[in-house]
KOLKOL-544215 format. One record per residue (C-alpha): residue number from 0; residue in one letter; x, y, z. Coordinates in steps of 0.2 Angstrom, whole numbers, always signed. Example, Ala and Ser with C-alpha at 12.3 -4.5 7.8 and 13.67 -1.06 7.14 Angstrom:
BEGIN
R   vovo   lumvex      px      py      pz
R      0        a     +62     -22     +39
R      1        s     +68      -5     +36
# end
This chain:
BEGIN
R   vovo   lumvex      px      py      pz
R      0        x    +240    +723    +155
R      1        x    +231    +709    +166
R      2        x    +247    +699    +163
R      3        x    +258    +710    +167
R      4        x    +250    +714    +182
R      5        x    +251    +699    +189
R      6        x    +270    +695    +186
R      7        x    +274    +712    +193
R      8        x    +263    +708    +209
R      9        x    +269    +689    +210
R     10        x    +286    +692    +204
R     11        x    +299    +686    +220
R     12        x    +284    +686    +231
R     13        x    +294    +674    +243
R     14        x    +311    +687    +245
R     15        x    +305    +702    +240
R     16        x    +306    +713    +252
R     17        x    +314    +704    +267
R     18        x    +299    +698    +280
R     19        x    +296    +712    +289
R     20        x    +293    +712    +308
R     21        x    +273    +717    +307
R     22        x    +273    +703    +295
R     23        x    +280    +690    +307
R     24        x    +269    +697    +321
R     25        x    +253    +694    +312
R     26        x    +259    +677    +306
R     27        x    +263    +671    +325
R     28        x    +244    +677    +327
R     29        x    +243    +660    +316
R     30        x    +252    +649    +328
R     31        x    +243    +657    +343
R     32        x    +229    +653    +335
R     33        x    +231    +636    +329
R     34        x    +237    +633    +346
R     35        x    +221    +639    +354
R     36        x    +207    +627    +358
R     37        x    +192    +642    +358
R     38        x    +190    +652    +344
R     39        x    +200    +669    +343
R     40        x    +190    +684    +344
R     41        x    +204    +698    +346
R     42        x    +218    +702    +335
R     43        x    +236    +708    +336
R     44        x    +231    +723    +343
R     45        x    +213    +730    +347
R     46        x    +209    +739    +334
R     47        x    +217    +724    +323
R     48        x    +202    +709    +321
R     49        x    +207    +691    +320
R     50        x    +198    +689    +302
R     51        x    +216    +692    +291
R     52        x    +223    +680    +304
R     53        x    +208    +663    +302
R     54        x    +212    +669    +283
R     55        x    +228    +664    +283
R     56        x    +228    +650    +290
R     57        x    +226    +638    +272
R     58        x    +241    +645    +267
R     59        x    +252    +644    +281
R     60        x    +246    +626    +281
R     61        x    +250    +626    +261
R     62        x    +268    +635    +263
R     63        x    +273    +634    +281
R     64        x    +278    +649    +291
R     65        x    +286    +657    +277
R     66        x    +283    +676    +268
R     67        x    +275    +668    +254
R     68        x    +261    +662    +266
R     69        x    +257    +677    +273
R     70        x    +258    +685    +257
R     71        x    +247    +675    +243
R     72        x    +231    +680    +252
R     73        x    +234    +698    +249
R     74        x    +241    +694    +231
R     75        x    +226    +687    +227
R     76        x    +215    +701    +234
R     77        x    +226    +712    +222
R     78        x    +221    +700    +208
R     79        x    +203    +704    +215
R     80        x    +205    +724    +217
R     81        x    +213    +724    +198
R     82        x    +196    +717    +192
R     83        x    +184    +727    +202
R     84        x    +194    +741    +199
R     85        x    +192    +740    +179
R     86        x    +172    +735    +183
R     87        x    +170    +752    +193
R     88        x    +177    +762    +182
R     89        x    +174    +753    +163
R     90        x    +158    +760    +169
R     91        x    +162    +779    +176
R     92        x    +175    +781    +162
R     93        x    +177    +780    +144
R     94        x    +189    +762    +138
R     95        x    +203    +772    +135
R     96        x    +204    +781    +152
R     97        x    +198    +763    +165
R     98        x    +214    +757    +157
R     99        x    +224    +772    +163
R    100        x    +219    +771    +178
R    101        x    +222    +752    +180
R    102        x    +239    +757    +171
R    103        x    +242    +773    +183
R    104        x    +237    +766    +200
R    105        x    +242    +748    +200
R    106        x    +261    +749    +191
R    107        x    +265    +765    +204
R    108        x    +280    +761    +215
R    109        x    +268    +763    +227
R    110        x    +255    +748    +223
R    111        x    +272    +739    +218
R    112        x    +281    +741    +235
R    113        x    +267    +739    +247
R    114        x    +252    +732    +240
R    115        x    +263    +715    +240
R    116        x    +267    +714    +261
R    117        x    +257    +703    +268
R    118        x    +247    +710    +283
R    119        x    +230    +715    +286
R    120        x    +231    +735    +280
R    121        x    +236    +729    +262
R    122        x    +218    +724    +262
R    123        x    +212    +739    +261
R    124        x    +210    +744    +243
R    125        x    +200    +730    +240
R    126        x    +187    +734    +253
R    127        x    +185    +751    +244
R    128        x    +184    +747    +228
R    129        x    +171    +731    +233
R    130        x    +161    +743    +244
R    131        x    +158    +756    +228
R    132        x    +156    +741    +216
R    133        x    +141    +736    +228
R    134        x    +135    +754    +230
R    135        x    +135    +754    +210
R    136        x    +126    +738    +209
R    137        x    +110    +732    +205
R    138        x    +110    +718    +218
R    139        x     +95    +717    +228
R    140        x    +104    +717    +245
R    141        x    +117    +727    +241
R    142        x    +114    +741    +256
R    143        x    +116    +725    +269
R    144        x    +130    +720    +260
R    145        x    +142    +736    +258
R    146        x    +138    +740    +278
R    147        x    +145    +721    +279
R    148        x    +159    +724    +268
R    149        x    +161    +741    +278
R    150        x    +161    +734    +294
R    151        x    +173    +718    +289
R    152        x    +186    +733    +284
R    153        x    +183    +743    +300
R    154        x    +186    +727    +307
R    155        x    +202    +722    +300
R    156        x    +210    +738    +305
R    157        x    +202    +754    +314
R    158        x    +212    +762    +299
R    159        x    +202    +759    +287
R    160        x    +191    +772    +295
R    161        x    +198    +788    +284
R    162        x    +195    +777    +269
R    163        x    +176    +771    +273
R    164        x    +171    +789    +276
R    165        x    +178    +797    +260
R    166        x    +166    +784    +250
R    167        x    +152    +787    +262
R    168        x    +154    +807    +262
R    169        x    +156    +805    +239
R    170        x    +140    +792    +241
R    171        x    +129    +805    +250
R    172        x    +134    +818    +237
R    173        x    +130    +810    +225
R    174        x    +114    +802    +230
R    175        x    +109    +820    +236
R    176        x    +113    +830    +220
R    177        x    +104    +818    +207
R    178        x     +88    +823    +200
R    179        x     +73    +825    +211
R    180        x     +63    +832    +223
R    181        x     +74    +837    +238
R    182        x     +62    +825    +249
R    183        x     +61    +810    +236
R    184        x     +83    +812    +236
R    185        x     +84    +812    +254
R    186        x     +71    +796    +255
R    187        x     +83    +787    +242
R    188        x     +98    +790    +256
R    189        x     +87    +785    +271
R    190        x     +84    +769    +260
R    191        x    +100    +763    +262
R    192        x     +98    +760    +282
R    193        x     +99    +740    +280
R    194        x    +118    +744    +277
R    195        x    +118    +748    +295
R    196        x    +113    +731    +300
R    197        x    +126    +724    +289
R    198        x    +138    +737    +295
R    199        x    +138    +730    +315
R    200        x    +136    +713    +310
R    201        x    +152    +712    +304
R    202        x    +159    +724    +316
R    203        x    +148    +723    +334
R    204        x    +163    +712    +342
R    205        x    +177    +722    +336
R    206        x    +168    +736    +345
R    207        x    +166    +729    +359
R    208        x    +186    +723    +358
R    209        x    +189    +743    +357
R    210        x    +181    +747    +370
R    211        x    +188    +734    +385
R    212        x    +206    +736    +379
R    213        x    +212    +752    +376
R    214        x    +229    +749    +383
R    215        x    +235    +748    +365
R    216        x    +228    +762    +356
R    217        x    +237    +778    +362
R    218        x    +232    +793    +371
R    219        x    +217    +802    +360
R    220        x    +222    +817    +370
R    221        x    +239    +818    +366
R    222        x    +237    +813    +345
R    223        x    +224    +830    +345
R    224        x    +234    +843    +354
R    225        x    +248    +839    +336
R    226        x    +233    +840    +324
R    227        x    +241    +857    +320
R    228        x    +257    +851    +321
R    229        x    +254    +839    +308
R    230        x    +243    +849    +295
R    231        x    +260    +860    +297
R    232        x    +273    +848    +291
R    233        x    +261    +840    +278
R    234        x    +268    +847    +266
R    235        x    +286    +841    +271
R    236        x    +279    +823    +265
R    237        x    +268    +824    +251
R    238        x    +283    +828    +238
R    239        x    +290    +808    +247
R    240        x    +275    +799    +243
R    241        x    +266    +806    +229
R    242        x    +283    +802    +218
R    243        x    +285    +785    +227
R    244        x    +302    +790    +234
R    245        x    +301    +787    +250
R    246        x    +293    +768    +245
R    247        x    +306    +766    +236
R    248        x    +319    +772    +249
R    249        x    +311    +759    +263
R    250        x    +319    +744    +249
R    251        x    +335    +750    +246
R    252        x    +338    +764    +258
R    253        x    +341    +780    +244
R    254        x    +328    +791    +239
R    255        x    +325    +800    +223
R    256        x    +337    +815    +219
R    257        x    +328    +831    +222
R    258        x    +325    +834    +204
R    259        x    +317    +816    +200
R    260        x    +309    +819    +217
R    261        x    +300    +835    +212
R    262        x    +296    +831    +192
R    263        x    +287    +816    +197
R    264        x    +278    +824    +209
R    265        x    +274    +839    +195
R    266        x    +268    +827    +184
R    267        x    +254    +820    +195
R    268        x    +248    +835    +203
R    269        x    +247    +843    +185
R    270        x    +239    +829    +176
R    271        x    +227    +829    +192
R    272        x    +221    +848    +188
R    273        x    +220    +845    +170
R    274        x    +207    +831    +175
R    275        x    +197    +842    +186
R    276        x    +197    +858    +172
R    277        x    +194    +846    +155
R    278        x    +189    +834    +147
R    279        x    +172    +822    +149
R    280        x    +173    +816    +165
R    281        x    +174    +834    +177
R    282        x    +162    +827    +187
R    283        x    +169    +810    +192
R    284        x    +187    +820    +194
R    285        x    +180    +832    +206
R    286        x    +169    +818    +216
R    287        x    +185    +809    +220
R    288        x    +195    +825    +224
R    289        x    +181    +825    +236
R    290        x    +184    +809    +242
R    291        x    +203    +811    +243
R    292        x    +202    +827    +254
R    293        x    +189    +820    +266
R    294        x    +201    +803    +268
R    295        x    +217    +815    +270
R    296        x    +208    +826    +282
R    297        x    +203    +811    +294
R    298        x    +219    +801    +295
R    299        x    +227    +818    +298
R    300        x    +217    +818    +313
R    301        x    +216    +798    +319
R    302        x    +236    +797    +316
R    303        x    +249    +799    +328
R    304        x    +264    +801    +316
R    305        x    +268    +800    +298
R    306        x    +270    +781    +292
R    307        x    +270    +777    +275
R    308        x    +257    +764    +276
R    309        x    +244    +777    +279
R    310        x    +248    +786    +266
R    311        x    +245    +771    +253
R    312        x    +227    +777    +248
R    313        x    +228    +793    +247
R    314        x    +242    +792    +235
R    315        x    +234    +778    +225
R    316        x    +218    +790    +224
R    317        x    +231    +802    +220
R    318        x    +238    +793    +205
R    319        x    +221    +786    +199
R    320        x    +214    +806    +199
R    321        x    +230    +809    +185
R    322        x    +225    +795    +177
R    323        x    +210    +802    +172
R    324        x    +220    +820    +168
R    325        x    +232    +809    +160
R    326        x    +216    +801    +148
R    327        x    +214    +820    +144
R    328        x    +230    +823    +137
R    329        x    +231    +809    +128
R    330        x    +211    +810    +119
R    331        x    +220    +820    +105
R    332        x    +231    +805     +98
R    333        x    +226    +796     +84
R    334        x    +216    +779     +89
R    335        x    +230    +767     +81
R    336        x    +243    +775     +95
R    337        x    +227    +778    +109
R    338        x    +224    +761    +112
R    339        x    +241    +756    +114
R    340        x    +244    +771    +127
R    341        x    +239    +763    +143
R    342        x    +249    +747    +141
R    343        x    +264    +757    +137
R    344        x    +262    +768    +152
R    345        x    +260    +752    +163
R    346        x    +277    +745    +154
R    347        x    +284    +761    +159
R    348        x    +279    +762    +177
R    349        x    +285    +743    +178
R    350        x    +302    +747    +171
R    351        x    +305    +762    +179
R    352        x    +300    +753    +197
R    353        x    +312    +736    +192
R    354        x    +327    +749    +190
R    355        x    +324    +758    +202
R    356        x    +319    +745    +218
R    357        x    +319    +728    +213
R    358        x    +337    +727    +205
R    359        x    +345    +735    +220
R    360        x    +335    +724    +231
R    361        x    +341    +709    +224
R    362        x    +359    +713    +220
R    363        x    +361    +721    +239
R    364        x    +345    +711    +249
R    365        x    +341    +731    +256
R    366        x    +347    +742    +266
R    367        x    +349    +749    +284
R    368        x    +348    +765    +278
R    369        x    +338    +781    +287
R    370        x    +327    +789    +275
R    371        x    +316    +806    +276
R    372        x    +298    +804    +280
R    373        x    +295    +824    +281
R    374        x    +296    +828    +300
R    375        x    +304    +813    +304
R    376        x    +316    +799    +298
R    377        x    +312    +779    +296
R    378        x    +324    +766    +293
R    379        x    +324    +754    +278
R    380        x    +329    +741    +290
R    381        x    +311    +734    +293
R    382        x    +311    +727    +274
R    383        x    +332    +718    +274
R    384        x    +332    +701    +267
R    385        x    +332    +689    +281
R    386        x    +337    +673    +273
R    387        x    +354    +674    +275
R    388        x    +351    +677    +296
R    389        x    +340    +662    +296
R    390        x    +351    +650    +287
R    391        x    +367    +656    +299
R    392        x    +355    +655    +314
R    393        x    +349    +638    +310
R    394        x    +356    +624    +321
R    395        x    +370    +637    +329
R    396        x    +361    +638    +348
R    397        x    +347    +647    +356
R    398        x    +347    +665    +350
R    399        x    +335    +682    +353
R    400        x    +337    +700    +349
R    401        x    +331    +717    +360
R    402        x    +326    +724    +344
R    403        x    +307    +719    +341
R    404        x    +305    +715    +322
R    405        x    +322    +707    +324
R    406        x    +314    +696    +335
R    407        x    +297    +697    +327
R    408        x    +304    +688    +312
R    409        x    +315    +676    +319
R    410        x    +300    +668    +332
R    411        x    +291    +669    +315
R    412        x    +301    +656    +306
R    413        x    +305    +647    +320
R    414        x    +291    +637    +320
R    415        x    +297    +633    +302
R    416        x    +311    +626    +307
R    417        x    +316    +618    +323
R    418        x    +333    +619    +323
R    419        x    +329    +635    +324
R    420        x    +331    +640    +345
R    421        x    +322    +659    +349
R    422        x    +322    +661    +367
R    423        x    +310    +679    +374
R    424        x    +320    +695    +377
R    425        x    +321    +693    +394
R    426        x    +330    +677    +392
R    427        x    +346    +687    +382
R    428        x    +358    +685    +396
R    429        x    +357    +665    +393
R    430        x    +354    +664    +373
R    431        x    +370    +659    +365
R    432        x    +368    +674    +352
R    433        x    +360    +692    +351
R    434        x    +358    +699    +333
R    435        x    +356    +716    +329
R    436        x    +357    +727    +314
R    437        x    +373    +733    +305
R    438        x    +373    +750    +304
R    439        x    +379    +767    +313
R    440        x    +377    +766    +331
R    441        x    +377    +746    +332
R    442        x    +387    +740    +346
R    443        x    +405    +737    +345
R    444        x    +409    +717    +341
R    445        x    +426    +709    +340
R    446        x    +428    +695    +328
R    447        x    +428    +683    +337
R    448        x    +413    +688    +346
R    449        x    +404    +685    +329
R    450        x    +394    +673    +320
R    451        x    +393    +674    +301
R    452        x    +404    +690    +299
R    453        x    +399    +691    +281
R    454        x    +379    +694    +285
R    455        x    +377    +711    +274
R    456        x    +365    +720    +288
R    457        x    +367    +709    +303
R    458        x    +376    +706    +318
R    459        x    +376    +691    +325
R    460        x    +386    +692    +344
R    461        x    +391    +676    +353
R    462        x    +387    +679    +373
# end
């Protein structure tokens, strides 16, 4: 499974998905700060740190500003998430069902499509499953290292915040209900304060960062007057994500028909309950609901808009709680077929994600599509190949684009390659071409205004 992990996860790491355009904008945080002669202490955005971005630098270094660079870091922080994950729950779980779970949550179109783009929130699984690895550790200093680990998340990216107190809410639970004196189990939670320390010393500056700059992060007031508007059209998503359609639709544009759409989602939810009803590991099932609906409720309240990237955890935890209905079901097969379940299941999972998102992805490079997101609509755009573009753009003349991850990607790559001329968007009136996506609405273009007429989801316009 191990192997077939890392094939699915490494396969076309360097093509697919196309760049996206928060891709290219955390790569040029690279240049920036290779260019810089003081040390970089803010990030893209406040409430993104500049540790992904000192990361990355080896391997932009290795690879050269390509996708690949910016995407092997977090392919090896999967390898790392796969192991810790089996580790955690090898422990919490009987053999059978940790292999589910591996099998479940890490071949779900979900971890397949997202966990492989390479910016900073793709790190978050393996700063969850790090932090319970040290909370169920025996290591002397683990309180000072989970804070650390906790804070280093926090400071990657303020959306990590749902996710840390999900484990932190399950951790006091759990400490609180074990045996004992009600005074001797609140002095075992009081003995974790050294997590504090570690906690602010990896997070203290990235504080300070939120604070002085808040141009950047919305209007507090506004996101909490929708609060009911979005606990209202939740359920108008849930179906998109728990099924992966709507992960799949950001590759290749078309979304599961209604019927795959609502049996896969079926599936999960019911293997979920017959977790939390049967079977040996109740308890663990009902601690990670717990989990999952204090993560939901929080980034229900930090979010300003449904995006599938927020969604990634609570659909993995999802997934990973019908593994352990799934283990249920399947504790009544002899042990010859038992053993062979979970690869099976991964097999399956990979198959069914290869058929259904990498094939069209490689026959048609993606799509410009719109696709549902519940209460709104998104754009497979963000994920096209851009290969083609680069190689039509590369020695033509100066070139820009007034979309922003248009542009994003081709400032990215420019520092690849130097005939490779991206002037600002405020320069469009003298760049010799404007490139914009081929789809409905896209401005009217002669032939003969054109560059590379036979670029599947661009336009490239002479000026």
């Amino acid at each position: 499974m191990f192997i077939a992990f890392l094939v699915a996860n490494g396969a076309y790491l360097h093509r697919v998905p196309g760049l996206m355009g928060d891709e290219a904008s955390e790569g040029e945080n690279v240049f920036e700060l290779l260019q810089s002669e003081t040390i970089t202490l803010t990030g893209e955005r406040s409430y993104i740190g500049p540790a992904p971005d000192y990361l990355r630098v080896p391997f932009i270094a290795a690879f050269g500003y390509s996708a690949l660079a910016l995407r092997i870091p977090l392919y090896l922080a999967s390898i790392a998430t796969f192991l810790l994950t089996w580790s955690i729950f090898r422990r919490l779980l009987s053999k059978e069902t940790a292999l589910l779970v591996l099998a479940v949550a890490f071949f779900s179109p979900t971890y397949l499509s997202y966990q492989r783009l390479g910016w900073a929130i793709t790190l978050f699984p393996l700063f969850a499953v790090l932090i319970i690895w040290l909370l169920m550790s025996h290591w002397r200093h683990r309180a000072v290292l989970a804070g650390f680990v906790a804070g280093i998340g926090l400071h990657t990216h303020i959306m990590f915040l749902p996710t840390l107190a999900a484990i932190a809410a399950v951790w006091v639970v759990v400490e609180l209900v074990r045996s004992g004196a009600i005074r001797e189990r609140t002095k075992r939670v009081l003995a974790w304060w050294p997590a504090i320390i570690g906690f602010w010393a990896a997070f203290a500056t990235q504080f300070v960062i939120l604070l002085q700059f808040t141009d950047d992060q919305g209007d507090p007031g506004a996101v909490g007057e929708l609060i009911s508007d979005r606990f209202k059209d939740l359920p108008d998503i849930l179906p998109l994500v728990i099924s992966g359609s709507s992960y799949v639709a950001r590759y290749t544009g078309l979304e599961f028909a209604p019927g795959i759409l609502l049996t896969v989602t079926g599936i999960v939810l019911a293997l979920s309950v017959l977790g939390l009803v049967l079977g040996k590991h109740r308890k663990i099932a009902w601690l990670w609901l717990l989990g999952i609906a204090m993560h939901l409720v929080v980034l229900m309240y930090m979010i300003d808009r449904f995006t599938l990237r927020y969604f990634v955890i609570f659909v993995l935890g999802l997934w990973l709680l019908a593994a352990i209905g799934l283990g249920v079901a399947m504790a009544k097969l002899p042990d010859r077929w038992r053993q062979f379940t979970p690869l099976v299941v991964a097999l399956a999972l990979l198959l069914w994600s290869a058929a259904a998102m990498l094939a069209p992805f490689l026959r048609t490079g993606g799509s410009v599509a719109d696709f549902s997101l519940g209460n709104r609509t998104n754009s497979a755009a963000a994920l096209v190949d851009t290969r083609p573009l680069v190689t039509c753009l590369r020695g033509a003349g100066s070139v820009t684009s007034e979309g922003v991850h248009i542009f994003n990607r081709l400032q990215y790559f420019s520092h690849q390659y130097s005939n490779l001329e991206v002037l600002p968007e405020t320069q469009k009136n003298t760049a010799d071409f404007l490139v914009h996506y081929r789809q409905e609405g896209s401005p009217e273009v002669s032939a003969k205004q054109e560059l590379c007429p036979d670029l599947n989801h661009f336009i490239v316009e002479r000026r």
